[in-house]
C-alpha positions as CSV (number, residue, x, y, z in Angstrom):
1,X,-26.1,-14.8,-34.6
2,X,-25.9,-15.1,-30.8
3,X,-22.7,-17.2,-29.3
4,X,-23.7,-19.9,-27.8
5,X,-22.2,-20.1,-24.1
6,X,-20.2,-22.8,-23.4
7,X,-21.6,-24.7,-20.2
8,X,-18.8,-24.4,-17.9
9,X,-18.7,-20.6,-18.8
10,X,-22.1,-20.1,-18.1
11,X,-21.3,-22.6,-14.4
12,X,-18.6,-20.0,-13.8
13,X,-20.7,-17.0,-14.5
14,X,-23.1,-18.0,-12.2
15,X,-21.1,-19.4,-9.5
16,X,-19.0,-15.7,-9.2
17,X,-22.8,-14.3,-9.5
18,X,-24.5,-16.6,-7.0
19,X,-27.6,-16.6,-9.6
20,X,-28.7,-19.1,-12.2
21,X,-29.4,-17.8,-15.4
22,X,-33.3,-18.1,-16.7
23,X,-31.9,-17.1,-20.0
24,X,-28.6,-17.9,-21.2
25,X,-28.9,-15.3,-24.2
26,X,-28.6,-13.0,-21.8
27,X,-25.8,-13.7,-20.4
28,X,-23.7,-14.9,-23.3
29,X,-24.8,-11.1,-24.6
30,X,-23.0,-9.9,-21.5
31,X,-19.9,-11.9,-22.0
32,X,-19.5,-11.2,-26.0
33,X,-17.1,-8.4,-27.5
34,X,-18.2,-6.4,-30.9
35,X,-14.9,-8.2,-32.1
36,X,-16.5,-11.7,-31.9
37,X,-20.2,-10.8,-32.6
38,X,-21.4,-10.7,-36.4
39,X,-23.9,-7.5,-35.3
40,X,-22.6,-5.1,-32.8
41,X,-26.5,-5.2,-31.7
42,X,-25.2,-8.1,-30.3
43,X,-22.6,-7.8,-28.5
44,X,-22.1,-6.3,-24.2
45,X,-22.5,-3.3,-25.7
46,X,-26.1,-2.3,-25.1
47,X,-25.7,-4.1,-21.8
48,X,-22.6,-1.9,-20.6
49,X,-24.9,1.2,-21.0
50,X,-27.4,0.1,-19.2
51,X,-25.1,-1.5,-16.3
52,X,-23.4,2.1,-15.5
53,X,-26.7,3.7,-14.9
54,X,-27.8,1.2,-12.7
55,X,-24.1,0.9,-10.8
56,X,-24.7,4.7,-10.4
57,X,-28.0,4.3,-9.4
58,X,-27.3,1.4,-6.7
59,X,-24.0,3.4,-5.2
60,X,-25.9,6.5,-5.1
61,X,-28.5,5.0,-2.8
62,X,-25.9,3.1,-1.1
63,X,-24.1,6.8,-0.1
64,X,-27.8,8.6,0.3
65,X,-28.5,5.7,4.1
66,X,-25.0,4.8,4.7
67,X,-23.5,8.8,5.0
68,X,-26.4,10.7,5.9
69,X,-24.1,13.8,7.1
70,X,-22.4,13.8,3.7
71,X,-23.5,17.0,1.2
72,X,-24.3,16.9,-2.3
73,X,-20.5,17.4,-3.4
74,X,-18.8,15.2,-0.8
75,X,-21.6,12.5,-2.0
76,X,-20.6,13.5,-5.5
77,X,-16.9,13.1,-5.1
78,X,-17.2,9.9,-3.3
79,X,-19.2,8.4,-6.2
80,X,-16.9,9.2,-9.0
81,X,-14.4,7.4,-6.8
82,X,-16.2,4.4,-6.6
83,X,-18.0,3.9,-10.1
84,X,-14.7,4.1,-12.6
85,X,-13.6,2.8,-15.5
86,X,-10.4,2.0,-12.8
87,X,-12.9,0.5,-10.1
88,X,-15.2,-1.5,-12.4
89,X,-11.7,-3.0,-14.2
90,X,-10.4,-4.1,-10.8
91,X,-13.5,-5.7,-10.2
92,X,-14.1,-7.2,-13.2
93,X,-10.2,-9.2,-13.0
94,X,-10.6,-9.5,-9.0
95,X,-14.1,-11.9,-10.2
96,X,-12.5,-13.4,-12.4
97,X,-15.4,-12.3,-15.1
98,X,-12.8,-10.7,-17.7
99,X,-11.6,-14.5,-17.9
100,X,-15.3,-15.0,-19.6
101,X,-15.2,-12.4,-22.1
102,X,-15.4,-13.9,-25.8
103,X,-13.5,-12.1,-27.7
104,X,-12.3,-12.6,-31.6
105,X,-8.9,-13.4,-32.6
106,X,-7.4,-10.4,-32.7
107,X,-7.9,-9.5,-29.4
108,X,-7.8,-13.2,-27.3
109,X,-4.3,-13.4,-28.8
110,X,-3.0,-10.1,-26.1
111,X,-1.3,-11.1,-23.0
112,X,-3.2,-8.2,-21.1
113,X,-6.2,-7.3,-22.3
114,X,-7.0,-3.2,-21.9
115,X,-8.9,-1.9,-18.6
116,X,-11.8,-0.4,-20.8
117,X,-12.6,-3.7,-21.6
118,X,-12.5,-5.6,-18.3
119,X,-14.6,-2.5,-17.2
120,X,-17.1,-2.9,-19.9
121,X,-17.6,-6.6,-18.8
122,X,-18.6,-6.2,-14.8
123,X,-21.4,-3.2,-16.2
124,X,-22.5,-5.6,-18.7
125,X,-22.9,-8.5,-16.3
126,X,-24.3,-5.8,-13.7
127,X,-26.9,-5.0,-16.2
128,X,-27.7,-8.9,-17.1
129,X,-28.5,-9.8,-13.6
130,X,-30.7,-6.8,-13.4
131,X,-32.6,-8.0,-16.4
132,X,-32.4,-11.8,-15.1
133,X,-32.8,-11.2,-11.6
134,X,-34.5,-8.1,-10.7
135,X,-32.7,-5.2,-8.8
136,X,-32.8,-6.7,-5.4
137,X,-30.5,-9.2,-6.2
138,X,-28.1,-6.8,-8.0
139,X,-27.9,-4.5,-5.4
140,X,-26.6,-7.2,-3.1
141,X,-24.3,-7.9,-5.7
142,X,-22.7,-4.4,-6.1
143,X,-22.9,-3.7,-2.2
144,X,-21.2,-7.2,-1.8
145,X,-18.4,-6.3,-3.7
146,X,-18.3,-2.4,-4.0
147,X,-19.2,-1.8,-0.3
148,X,-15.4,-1.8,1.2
149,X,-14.3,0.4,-1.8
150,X,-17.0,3.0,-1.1
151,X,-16.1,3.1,2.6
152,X,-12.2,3.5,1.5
153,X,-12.8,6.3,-0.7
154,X,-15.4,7.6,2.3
155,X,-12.8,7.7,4.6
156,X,-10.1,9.0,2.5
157,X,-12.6,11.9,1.0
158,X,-13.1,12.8,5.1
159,X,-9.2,12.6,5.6
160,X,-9.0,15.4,2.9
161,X,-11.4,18.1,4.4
162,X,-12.2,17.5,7.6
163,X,-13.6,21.0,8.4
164,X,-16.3,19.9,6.1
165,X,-17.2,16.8,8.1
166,X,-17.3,19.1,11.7
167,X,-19.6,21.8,9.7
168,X,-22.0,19.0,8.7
169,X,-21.7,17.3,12.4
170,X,-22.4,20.7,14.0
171,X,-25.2,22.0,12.1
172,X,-27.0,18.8,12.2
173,X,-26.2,17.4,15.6
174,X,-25.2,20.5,17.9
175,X,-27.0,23.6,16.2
176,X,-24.1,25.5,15.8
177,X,-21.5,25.9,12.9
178,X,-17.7,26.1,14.2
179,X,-15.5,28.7,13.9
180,X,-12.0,28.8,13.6
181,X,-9.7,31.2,16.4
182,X,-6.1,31.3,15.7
183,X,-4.1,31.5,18.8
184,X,-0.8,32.0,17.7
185,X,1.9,32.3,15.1
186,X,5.3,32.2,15.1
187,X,8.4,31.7,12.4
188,X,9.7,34.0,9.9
189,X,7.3,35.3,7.5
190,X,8.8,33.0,5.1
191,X,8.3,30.3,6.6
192,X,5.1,30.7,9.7
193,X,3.7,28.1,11.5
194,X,0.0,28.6,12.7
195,X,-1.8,27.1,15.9
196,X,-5.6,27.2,15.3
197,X,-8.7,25.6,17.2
198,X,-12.3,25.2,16.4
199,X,-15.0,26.9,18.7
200,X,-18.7,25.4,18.8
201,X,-21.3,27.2,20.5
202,X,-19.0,29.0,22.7
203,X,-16.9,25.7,23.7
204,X,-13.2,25.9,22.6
205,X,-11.6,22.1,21.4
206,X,-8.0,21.5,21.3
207,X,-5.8,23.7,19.1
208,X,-3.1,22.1,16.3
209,X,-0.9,23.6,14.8
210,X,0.3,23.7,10.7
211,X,2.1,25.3,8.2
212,X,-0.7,27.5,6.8
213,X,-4.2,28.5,8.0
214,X,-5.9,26.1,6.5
215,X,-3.6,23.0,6.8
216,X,-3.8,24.3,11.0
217,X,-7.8,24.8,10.8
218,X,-8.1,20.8,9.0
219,X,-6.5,19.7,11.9
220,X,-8.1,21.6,14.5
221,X,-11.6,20.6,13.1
222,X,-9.9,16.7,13.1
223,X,-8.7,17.1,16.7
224,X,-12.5,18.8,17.7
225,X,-14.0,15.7,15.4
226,X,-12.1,13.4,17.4
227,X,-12.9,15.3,20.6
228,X,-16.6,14.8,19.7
229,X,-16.5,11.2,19.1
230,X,-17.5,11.4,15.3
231,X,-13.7,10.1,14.6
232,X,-11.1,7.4,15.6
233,X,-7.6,7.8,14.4
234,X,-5.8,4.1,13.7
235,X,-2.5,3.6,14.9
236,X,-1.4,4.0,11.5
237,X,-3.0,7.3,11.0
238,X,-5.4,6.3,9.5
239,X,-9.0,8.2,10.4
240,X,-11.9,6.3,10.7
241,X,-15.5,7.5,11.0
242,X,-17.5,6.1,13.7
243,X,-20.8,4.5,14.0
């Protein structure tokens, strides 16, 4: 049998939701561990299935408008990011919804409950509002609260291969794809440094220098990036994409 939700569970459920349950089955189903529920049928399990697809699903659109000059694999490695057991955990305790799990005796007696199960929670309760509410309301949800972690890992994804970002700028803005010119070396051969700068359609940006090749050519597409107005760098370092 179903556990029945205890009012000011189901208040606080719906007040970290901003949505009022039509059925409160559903989302006592959301909120119940297999190690409280007398069929496992019963439990969030079902409901955490069904909440990862549709957190996929929702960040995947999300990346598809909000990065149009992102590829396949940058989109890709963005996304795993963003929907993880790590992510969904942080969430889930940030919401205060792993406060709502039921849970049997065995496992309400820990003084920190494990990760998998906070993460299990926030794709259950994803999955409940999108049976309750419809999608529309869900997305806002997700966006609400995933939004700033996407554009983190966004930003730090573009930190890590910048030469990537000016390819996808140049081919789709300027009709060109860069190349790289290296200018100089110097150093022992143990020890080289490298200056490098990125050419466009027969206009040379600054020139950086690095370590290696390709540690000189990321920075020469950064500096040609920032050059172009694609990029900002913070005053921490930090490199922000613009608008």
């Amino acid at each position: 049998m179903m556990c029945e939700i205890d009012p000011q569970v189901r208040q606080r459920a719906e007040e970290i939701l901003g949505h009022t349950f039509a059925s409160a089955a559903l989302l006592s189903e959301a909120i119940t561990h297999s190690s409280v529920a007398d069929d496992r049928r019963q439990s969030n399990e079902r409901l955490e299935f069904l909440g990862d697809a549709i957190l996929g699903a929702v960040t995947c659109e999300y990346l598809f408008h909000h990065y149009p000059d992102c590829m396949e694999g940058d989109l890709t490695k963005i996304k795993s990011a963003v929907v993880s057991r790590r992510v969904c955990a942080k969430l889930a305790d940030k919401l205060g919804l792993t406060d709502l799990l039921i849970l049997g005796k065995g496992m309400s007696g820990r003084e920190k409950l494990p990760s998998s199960l906070a993460a299990a929670v926030y794709e259950s309760i994803v999955a409940a509002l999108y049976l309750d509410a419809g999608l529309e309301v869900t997305r806002n949800f997700i966006v609400e609260h995933l939004g700033p972690i996407i554009e983190e890992a966004a930003d730090s994804a573009h930190q890590q291969n910048f030469k990537s970002v000016l390819q996808q700028h140049a081919q789709k803005h300027l009709d060109e794809l860069p190349t790289y010119r290296l200018l100089d070396e110097k150093g022992p051969d143990h020890s080289k440094a490298f200056e490098v700068c990125a050419e466009i359609g027969g206009r040379r940006y600054p020139s950086a220098w690095g370590n290696n090749k390709k540690q000189a050519e990321q920075q020469a597409a950064l500096l040609a990036l920032t050059e172009l107005g694609v990029v900002e760098v913070a005053d921490d370092g930090r490199v922000h994409m613009k608008e």
